[in-house]
C-alpha positions, 0 to 999 in steps of 0.5 A, a space after each residue: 252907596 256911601 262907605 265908611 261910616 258906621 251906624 250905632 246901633 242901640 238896641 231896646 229889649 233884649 228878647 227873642 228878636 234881638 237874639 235873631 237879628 244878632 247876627 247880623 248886627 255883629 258880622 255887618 261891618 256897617 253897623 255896630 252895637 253900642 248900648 242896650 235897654 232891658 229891664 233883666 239884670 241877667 240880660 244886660 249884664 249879659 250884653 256888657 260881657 259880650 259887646 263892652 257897653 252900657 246896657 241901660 235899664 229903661 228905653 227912655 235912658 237908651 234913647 238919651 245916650 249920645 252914642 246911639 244913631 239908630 234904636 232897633 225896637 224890639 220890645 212887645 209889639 203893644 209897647 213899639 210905638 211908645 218906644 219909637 216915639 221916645 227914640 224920634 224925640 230923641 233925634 234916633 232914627 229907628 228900626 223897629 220889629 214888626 208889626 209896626 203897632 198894633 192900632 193905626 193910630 200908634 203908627 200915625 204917632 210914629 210917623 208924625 214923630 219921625 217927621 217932625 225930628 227929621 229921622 228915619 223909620 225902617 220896619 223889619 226884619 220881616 220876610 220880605 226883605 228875603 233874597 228870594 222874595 226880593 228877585 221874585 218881586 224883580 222878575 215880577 216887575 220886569 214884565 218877562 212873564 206877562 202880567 202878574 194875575 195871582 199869589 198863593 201864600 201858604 205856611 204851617 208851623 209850630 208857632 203857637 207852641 213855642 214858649 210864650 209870655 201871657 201877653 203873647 196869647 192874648 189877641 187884644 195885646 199883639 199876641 197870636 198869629 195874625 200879629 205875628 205871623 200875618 205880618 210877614 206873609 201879608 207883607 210878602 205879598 204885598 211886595 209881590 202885588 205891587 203894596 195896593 191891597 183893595 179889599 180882605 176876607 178872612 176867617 181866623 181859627 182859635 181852637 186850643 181852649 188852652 191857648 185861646 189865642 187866633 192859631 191859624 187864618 185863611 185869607 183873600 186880599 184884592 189887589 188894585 189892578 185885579 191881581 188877588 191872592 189866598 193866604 194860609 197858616 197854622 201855628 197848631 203844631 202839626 203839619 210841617 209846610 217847611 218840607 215844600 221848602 227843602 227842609 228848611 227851617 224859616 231861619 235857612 237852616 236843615 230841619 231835623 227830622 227827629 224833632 217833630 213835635 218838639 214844641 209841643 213836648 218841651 210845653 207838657 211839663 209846663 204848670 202856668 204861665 210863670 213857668 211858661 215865661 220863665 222857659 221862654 226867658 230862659 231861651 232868650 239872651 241872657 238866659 241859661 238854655 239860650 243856643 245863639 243862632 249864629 252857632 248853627 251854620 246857615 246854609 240858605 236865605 230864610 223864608 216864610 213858607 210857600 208864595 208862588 206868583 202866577 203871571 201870564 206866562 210863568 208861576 214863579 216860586 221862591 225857594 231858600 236858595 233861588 227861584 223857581 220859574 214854570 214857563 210855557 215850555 220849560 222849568 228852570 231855577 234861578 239860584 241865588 248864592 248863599 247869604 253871607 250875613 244873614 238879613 244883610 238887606 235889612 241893613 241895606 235898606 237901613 244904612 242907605 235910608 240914614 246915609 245916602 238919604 235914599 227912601 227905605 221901602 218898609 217905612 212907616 206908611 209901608 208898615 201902616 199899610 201891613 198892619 191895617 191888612 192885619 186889622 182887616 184880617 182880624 174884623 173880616 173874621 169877626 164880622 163875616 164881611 170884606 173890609 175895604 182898606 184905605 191907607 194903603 200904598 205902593 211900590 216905589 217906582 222902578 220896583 
């Protein structure tokens, strides 16, 4: 890999996702943040503080600044594709937050116009870019443990009780868990199973009339090949699966105990969705209860629940801090040293897809190919039926 240059990062929509990649983007010396787009006051003026930069008031004036190299889109998923288009027409390469759209079409546009300007597409951060995932996949590929035959997903979370914007529980905009949350877990086990997903059966639950939104799914992806998989989640706030990961919460850090339920209370006293809005915003950058995640100490890789991968030989389980490997005869754990910047593979994939020119595994195609598993997610539930997918694509070769 090249060494030396720094990529310029500028950053479209200061929300949530900015507030959890920002880590990464200050500690990685390969990358730096030069400029930012949102349409709050309170945010940008915020981000000037802190990185002494200009902070733009619209994507398009983000997109047009000489300094940027690299636009990392994390806007609402209804507004990604426009937003890449933009920064592609631009000459930007682009990182965008998952899902990478949410219709098929707004992917074709997005890659169409990558190609057209000769720039990259990376779609992340999503949990497979994980440490752990990342080896398990490894073992998988090495052939140790006899071929892969099945995937088990499985995560309960308080998803759907976090402060949310309205479009965030409205199905037809992105919002709800199989927008949000199928994107990580499909895109796991698609790594795990080689990318070539074949066929789907869903069911999707929505059973809060206060938030009439998808909460949870249940799920059987056919994979090419034979290899199958069951995916399992809930948002609705109840069982915590991260005790099956060492009590650890999704961003690697120790979960406390004393704040079960917690989502759930700091909702009660929430009149409408303004107020809602404004809780959400104000826990965001730029607001008054933002606590930054990088004032808390990681301990571990983040994760997304319970994947165990079932080969001939072993069931190999990834954990915040290694692998789990069942073989014949024995058990054994792999670990894996603590990250040293949180979602540094991310940065990985990015620096070496702009500067040394090599593929990116979660480009446009791979990120096409998430979100029509999503899609087929969402029309199986409806139409009680297999959906057969057909963009679908694999892993490079040697992965």
């Amino acid at each position: 890999m090249s060494a030396g240059r720094v990529l310029r990062v500028g950053v479209a929509g200061l929300g949530r996702a900015f507030t959890l990649t920002l880590p990464t983007l200050v500690a990685d010396q390969r990358v730096r943040v030069v400029a930012a787009a949102d349409p709050r006051a309170e945010a940008r003026a915020r981000f000037e503080a802190q990185f002494a930069a200009t902070a733009h008031a619209s994507v398009e004036a983000l997109c047009a600044d000489a300094a940027v190299d690299v636009v990392y889109i994390a806007t609402p998923h209804e507004l990604h594709a426009e937003h890449a288009c933009i920064a592609a027409s631009r000459g930007k390469h682009v990182l965008v937050e998952k899902p990478i759209a949410v219709t098929l079409a707004e992917c074709d546009a997005m890659i169409e116009a990558a190609a057209r300007a000769g720039v990259r597409i990376v779609v992340g951060p999503s949990h497979s870019f994980d440490a752990p995932i990342l080896r398990t996949r490894e073992l998988v590929a090495s052939g140790t443990f006899g071929a892969l035959r099945m995937i088990h997903a499985f995560y309960y979370t308080d998803f759907l009780y976090r402060p949310r914007r309205p479009e965030e529980l409205d199905s037809t905009r992105g919002g709800g868990v199989v927008w949000s949350q199928a994107a990580h877990q499909i895109d796991i086990v698609r790594l795990l199973g080689g990318g070539l997903v074949e066929r789907v059966r869903a069911a999707v639950g929505d059973w809060d009339p206060a938030r009439p939104v998808d909460g949870a799914y249940a799920a059987l992806l056919e994979f090419a090949g034979g290899v199958f998989a069951s995916l399992t989640y809930s948002g609705y706030a109840h069982f915590d699966a991260d005790v099956f990961m060492n009590d650890t919460s999704e961003l690697g850090l120790a979960k406390d105990a004393a704040r079960y339920g917690a989502a759930r209370r700091a909702l009660a006293g929430v009149r409408d969705p303004d107020a809602e809005a404004a809780l959400k915003y104000a826990r965001g950058y730029g607001g008054s209860g933002l606590v930054p995640p990088h004032a808390e100490k990681r301990r571990t890789h983040e994760h997304f629940g319970v994947h165990i991968a079932s080969c001939e030989r072993a069931d190999l389980r990834p954990l915040p801090d290694g692998v789990m490997i069942y073989g014949d005869d024995a058990v054994r754990f792999e670990q894996i040293d603590p990250p040293s910047i949180p979602r540094r593979e991310v940065i990985d994939e990015l620096y070496a897809a702009i500067v040394d020119g090599a593929p990116p595994l979660h480009d446009g195609a791979w990120g096409r190919a998430t979100l029509e598993a999503c899609l087929a997610l969402r029309e199986s539930a409806s139409a009680r039926r297999d959906v057969v997918l057909t963009r679908q694509v694999g892993l490079p070769a040697g992965r």
